[in-house]
mmCIF file of the C-alpha atoms, coordinates in Angstrom:
data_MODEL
# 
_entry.id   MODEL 
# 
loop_
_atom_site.group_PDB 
_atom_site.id 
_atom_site.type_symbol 
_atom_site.label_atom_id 
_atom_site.label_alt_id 
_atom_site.label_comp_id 
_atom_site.label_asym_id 
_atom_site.label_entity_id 
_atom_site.label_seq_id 
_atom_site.pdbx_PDB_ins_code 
_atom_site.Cartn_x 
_atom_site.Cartn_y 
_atom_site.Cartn_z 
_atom_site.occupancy 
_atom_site.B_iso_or_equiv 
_atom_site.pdbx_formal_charge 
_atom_site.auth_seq_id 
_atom_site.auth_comp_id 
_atom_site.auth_asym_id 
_atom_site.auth_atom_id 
_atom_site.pdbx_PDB_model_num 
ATOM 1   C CA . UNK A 1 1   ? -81.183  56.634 85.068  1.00 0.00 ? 1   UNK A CA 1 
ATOM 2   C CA . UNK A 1 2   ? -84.222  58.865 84.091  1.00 0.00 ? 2   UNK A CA 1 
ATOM 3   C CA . UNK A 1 3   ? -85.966  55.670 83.253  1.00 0.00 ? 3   UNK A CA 1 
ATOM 4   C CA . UNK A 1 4   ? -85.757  54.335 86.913  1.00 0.00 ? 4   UNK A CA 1 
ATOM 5   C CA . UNK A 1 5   ? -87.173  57.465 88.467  1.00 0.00 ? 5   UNK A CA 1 
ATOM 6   C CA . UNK A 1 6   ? -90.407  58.033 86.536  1.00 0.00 ? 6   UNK A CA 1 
ATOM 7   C CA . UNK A 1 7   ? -90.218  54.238 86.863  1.00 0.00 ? 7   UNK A CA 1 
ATOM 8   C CA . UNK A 1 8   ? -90.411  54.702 91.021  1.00 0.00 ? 8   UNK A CA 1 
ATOM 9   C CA . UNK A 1 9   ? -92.272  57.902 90.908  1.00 0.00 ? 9   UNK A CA 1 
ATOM 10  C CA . UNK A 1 10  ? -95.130  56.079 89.141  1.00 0.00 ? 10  UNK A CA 1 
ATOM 11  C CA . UNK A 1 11  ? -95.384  53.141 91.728  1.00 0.00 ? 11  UNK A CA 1 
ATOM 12  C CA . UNK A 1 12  ? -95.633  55.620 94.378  1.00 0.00 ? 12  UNK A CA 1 
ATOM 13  C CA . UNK A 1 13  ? -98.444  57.603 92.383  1.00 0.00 ? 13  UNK A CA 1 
ATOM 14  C CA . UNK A 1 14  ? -99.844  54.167 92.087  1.00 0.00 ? 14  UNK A CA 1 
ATOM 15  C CA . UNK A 1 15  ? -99.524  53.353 95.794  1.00 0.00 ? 15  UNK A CA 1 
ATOM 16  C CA . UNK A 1 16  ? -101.122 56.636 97.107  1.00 0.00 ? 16  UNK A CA 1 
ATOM 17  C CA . UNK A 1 17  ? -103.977 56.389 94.199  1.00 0.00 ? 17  UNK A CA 1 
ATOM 18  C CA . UNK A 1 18  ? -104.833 52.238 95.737  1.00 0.00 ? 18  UNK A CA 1 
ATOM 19  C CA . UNK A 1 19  ? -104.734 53.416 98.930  1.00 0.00 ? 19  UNK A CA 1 
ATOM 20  C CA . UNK A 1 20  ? -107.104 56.205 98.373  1.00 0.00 ? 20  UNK A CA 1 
ATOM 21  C CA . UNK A 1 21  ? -109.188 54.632 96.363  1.00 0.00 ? 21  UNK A CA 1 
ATOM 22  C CA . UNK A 1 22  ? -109.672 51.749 99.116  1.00 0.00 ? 22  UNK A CA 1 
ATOM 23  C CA . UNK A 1 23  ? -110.172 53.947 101.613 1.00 0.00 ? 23  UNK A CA 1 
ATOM 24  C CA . UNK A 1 24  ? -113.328 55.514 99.889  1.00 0.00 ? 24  UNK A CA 1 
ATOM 25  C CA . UNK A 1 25  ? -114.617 52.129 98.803  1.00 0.00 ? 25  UNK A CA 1 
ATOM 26  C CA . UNK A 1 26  ? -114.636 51.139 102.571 1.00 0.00 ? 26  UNK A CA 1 
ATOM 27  C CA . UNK A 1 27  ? -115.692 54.087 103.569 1.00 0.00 ? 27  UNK A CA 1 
ATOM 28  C CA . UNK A 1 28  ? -119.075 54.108 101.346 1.00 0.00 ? 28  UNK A CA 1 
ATOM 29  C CA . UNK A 1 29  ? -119.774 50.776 102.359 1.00 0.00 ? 29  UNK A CA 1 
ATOM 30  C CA . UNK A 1 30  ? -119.990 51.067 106.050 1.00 0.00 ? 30  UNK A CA 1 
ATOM 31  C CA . UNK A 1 31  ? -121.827 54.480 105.249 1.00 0.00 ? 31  UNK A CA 1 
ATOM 32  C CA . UNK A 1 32  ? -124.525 52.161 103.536 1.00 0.00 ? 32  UNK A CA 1 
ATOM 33  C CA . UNK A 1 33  ? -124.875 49.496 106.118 1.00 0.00 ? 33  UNK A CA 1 
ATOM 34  C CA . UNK A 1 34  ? -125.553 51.623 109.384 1.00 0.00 ? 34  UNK A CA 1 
ATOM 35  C CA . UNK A 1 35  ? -129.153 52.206 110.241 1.00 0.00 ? 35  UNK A CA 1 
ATOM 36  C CA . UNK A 1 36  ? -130.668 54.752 113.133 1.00 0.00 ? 36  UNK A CA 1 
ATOM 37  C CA . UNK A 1 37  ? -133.733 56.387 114.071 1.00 0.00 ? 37  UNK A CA 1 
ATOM 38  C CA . UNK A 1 38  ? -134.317 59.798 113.755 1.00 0.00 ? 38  UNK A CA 1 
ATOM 39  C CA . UNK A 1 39  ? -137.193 60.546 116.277 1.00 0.00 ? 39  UNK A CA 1 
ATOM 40  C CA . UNK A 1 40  ? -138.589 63.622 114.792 1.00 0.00 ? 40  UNK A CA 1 
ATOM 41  C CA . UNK A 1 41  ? -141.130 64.538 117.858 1.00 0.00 ? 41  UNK A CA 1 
ATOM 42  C CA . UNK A 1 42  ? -141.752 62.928 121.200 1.00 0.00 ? 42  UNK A CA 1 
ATOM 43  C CA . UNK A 1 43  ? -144.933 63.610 122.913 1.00 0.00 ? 43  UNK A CA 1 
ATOM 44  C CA . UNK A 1 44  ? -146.020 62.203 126.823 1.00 0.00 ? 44  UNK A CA 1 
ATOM 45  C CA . UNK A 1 45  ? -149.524 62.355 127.473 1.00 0.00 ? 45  UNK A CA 1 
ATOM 46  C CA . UNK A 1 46  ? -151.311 60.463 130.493 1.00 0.00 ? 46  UNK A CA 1 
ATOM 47  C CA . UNK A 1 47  ? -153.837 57.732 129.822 1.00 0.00 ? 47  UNK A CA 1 
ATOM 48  C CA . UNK A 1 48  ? -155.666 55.512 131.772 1.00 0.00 ? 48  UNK A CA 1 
ATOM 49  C CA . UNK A 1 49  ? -154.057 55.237 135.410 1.00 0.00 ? 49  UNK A CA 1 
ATOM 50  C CA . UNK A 1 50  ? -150.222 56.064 133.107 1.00 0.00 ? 50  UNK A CA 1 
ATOM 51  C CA . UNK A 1 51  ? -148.468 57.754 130.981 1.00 0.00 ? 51  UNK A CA 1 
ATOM 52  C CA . UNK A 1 52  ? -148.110 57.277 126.649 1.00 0.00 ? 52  UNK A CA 1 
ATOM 53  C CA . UNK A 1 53  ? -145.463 58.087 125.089 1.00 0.00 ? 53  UNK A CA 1 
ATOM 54  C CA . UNK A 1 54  ? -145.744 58.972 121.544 1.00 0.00 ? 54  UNK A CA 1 
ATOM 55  C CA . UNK A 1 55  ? -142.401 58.929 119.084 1.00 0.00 ? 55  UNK A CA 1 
ATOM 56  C CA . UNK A 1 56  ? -142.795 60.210 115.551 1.00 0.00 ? 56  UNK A CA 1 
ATOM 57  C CA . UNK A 1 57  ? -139.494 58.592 113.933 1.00 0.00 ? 57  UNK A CA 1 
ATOM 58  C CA . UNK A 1 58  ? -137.514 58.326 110.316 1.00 0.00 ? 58  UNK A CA 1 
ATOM 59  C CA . UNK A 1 59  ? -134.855 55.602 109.511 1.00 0.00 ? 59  UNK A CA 1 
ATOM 60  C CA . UNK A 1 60  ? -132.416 56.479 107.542 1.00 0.00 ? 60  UNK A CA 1 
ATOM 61  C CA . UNK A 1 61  ? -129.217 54.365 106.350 1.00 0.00 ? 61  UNK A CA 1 
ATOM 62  C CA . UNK A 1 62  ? -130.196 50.968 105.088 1.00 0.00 ? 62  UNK A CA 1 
ATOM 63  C CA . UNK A 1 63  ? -131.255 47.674 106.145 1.00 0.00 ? 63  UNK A CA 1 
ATOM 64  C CA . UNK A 1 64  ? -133.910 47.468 108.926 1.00 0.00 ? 64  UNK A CA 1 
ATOM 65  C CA . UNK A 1 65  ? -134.488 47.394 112.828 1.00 0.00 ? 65  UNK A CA 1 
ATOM 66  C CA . UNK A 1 66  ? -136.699 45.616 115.080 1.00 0.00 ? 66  UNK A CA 1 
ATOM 67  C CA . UNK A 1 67  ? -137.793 47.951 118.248 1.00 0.00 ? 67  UNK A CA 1 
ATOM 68  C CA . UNK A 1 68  ? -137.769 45.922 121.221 1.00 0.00 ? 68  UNK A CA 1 
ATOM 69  C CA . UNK A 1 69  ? -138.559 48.624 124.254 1.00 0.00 ? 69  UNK A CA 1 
ATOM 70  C CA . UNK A 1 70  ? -138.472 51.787 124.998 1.00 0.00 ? 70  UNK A CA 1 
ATOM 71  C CA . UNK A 1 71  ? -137.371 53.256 128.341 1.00 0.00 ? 71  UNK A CA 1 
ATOM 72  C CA . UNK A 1 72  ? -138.701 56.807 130.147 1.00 0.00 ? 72  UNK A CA 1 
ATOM 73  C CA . UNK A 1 73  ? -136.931 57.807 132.998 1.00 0.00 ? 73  UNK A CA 1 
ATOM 74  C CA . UNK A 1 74  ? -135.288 54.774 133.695 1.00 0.00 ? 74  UNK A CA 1 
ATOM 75  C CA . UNK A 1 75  ? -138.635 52.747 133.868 1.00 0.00 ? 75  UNK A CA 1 
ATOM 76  C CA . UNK A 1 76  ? -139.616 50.243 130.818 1.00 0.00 ? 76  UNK A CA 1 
ATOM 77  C CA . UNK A 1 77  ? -142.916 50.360 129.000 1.00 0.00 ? 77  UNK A CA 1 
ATOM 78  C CA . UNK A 1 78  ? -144.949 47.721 129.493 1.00 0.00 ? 78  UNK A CA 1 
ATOM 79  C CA . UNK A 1 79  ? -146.494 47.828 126.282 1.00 0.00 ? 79  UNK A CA 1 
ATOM 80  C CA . UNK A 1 80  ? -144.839 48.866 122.758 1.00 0.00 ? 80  UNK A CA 1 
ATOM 81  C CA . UNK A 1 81  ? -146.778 49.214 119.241 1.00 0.00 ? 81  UNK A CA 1 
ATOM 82  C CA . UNK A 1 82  ? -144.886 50.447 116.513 1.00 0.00 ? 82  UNK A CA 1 
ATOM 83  C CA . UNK A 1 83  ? -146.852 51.594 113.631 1.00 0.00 ? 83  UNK A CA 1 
ATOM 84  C CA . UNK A 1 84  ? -145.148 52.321 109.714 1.00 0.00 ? 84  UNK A CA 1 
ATOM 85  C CA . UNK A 1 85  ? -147.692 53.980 106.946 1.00 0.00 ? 85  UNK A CA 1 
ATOM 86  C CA . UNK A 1 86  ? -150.967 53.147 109.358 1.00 0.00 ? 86  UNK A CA 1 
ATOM 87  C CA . UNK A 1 87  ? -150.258 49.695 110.394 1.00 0.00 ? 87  UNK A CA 1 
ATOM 88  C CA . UNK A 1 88  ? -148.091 47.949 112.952 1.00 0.00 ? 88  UNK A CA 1 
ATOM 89  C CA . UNK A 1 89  ? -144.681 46.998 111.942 1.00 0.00 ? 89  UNK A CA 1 
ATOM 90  C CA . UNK A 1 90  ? -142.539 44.179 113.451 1.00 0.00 ? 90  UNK A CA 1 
ATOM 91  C CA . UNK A 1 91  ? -139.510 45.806 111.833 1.00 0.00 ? 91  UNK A CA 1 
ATOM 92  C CA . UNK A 1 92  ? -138.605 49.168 110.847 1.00 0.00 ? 92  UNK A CA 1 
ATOM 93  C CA . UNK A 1 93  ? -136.631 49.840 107.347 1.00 0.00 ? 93  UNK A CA 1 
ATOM 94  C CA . UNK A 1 94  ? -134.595 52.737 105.640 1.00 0.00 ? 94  UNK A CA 1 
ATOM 95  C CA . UNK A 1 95  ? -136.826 55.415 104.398 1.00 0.00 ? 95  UNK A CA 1 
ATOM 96  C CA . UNK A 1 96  ? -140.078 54.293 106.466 1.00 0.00 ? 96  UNK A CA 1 
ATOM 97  C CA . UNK A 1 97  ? -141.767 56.850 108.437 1.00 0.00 ? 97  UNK A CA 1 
ATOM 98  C CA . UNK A 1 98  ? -144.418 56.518 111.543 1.00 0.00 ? 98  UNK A CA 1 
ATOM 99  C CA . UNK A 1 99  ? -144.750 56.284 114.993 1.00 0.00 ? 99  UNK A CA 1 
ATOM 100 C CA . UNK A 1 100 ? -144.202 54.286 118.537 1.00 0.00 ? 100 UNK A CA 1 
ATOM 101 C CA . UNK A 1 101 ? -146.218 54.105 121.286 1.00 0.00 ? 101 UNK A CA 1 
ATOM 102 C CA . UNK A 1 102 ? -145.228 53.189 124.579 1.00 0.00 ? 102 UNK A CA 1 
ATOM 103 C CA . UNK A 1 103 ? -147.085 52.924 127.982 1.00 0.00 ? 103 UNK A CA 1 
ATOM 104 C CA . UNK A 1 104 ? -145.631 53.451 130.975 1.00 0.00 ? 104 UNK A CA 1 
ATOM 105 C CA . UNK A 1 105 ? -148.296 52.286 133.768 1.00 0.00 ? 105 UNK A CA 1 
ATOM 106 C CA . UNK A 1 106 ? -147.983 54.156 137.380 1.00 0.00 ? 106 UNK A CA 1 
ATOM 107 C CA . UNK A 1 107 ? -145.854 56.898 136.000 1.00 0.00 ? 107 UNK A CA 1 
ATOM 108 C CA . UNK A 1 108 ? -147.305 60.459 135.986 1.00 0.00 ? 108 UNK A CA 1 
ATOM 109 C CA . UNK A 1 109 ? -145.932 63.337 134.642 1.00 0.00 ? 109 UNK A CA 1 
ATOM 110 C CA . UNK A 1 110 ? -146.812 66.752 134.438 1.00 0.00 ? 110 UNK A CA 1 
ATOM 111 C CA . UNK A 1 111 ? -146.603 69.963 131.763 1.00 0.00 ? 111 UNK A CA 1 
ATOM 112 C CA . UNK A 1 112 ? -143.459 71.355 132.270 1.00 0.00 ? 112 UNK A CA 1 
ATOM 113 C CA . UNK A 1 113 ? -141.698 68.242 133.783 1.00 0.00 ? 113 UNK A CA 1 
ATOM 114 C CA . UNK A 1 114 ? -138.579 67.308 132.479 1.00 0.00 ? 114 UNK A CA 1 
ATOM 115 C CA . UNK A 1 115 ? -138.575 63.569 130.774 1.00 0.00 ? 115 UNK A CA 1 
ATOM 116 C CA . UNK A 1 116 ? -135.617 61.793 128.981 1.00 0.00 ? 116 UNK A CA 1 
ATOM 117 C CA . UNK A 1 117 ? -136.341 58.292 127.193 1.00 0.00 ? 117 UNK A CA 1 
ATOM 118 C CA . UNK A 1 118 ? -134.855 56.450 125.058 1.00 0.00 ? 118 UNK A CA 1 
ATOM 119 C CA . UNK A 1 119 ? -135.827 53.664 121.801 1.00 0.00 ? 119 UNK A CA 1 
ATOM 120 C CA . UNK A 1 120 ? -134.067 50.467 122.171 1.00 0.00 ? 120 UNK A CA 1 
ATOM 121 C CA . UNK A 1 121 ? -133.539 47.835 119.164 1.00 0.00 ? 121 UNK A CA 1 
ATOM 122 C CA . UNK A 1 122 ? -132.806 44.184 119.191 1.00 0.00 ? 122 UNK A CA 1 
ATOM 123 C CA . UNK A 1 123 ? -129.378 44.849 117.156 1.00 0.00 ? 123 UNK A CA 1 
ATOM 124 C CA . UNK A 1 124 ? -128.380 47.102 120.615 1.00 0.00 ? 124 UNK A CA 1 
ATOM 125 C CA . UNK A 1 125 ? -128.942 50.734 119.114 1.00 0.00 ? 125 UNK A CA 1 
ATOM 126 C CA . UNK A 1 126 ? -130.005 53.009 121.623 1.00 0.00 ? 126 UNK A CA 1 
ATOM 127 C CA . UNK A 1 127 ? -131.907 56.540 120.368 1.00 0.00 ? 127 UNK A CA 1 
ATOM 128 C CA . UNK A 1 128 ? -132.430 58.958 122.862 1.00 0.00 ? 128 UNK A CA 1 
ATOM 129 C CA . UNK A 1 129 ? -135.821 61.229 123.343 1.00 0.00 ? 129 UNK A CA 1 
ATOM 130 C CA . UNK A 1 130 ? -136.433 64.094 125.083 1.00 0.00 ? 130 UNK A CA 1 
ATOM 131 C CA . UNK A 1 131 ? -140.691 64.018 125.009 1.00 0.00 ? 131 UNK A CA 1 
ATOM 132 C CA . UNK A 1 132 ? -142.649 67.540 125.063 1.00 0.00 ? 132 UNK A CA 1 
ATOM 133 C CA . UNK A 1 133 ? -145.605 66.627 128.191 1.00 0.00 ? 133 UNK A CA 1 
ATOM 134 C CA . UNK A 1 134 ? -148.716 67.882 127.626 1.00 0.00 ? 134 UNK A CA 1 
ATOM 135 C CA . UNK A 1 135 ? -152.320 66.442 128.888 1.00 0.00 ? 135 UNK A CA 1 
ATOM 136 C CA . UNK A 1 136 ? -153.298 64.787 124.895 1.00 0.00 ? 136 UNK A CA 1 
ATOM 137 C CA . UNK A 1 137 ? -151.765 63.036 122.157 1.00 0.00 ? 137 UNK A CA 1 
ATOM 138 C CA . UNK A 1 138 ? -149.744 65.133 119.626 1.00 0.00 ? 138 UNK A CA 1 
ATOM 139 C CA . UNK A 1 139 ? -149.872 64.296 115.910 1.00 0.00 ? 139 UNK A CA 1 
ATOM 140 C CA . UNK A 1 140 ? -146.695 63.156 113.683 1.00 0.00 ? 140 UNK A CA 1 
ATOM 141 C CA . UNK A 1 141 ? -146.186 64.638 110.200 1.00 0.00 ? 141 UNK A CA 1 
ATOM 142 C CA . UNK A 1 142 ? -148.093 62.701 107.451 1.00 0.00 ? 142 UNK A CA 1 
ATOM 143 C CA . UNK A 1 143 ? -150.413 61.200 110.114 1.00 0.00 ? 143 UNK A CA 1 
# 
């Protein structure tokens, strides 16, 4: 009789310790193939009959995005360069660091104005920006 409960106490232990075990495995691995943008500073400057926008970013995760537009105040650039280590970058990757720029022609904005904007990717990941305006470009960290 003693036989038959250690016998079922050990296939529950068992149960509980697969169950766990799979749980963490699938856990990890959708922890390892998300990707997102961390934009680190956001700067809106005017320029030539506009307005720049400036995004210093970091990916973190793994794998790699493409940038595809970026939005301010509801209105689409009409130009976006996106620039890893010094030069342009048709795709972003985990652990790369740099910069977007984004120009917004007919749309001026002030110091002190309130601006939201947001980075869109091709794989339909939006990150959201909230840009400091001042009248010149700012600088990104390791620029």
């Amino acid at each position: 009789m003693v036989s038959i409960q250690v016998a079922i106490l050990l296939a529950v232990i068992l149960a509980i310790a697969i169950a766990v075990a799979n749980y963490l495995y699938t856990t990890f691995y959708a922890s390892l193939q998300f990707t997102y943008i961390a934009v680190t500073q956001a700067y809106a400057y005017p320029r030539d009959g506009g307005t720049e926008v400036k995004l210093c970013f970091a990916v973190g995760g793994s794998g790699g995005l493409k940038i595809v537009g970026v939005e301010l105040n509801g209105h689409e650039a009409s130009e976006v360069k996106v620039v890893v280590r010094g030069r342009e970058a048709p795709e972003i990757k985990a652990g790369d660091v740099g910069y977007v720029k984004a120009f917004f022609p007919g749309i001026t904005l002030t110091p002190g104005q309130m601006a939201v904007g947001r980075v869109v990717t091709l794989q339909g990941f939006s990150f959201f920006f909230t840009p400091q305006i001042s009248n010149a470009e700012g600088g990104c960290p390791g620029e």
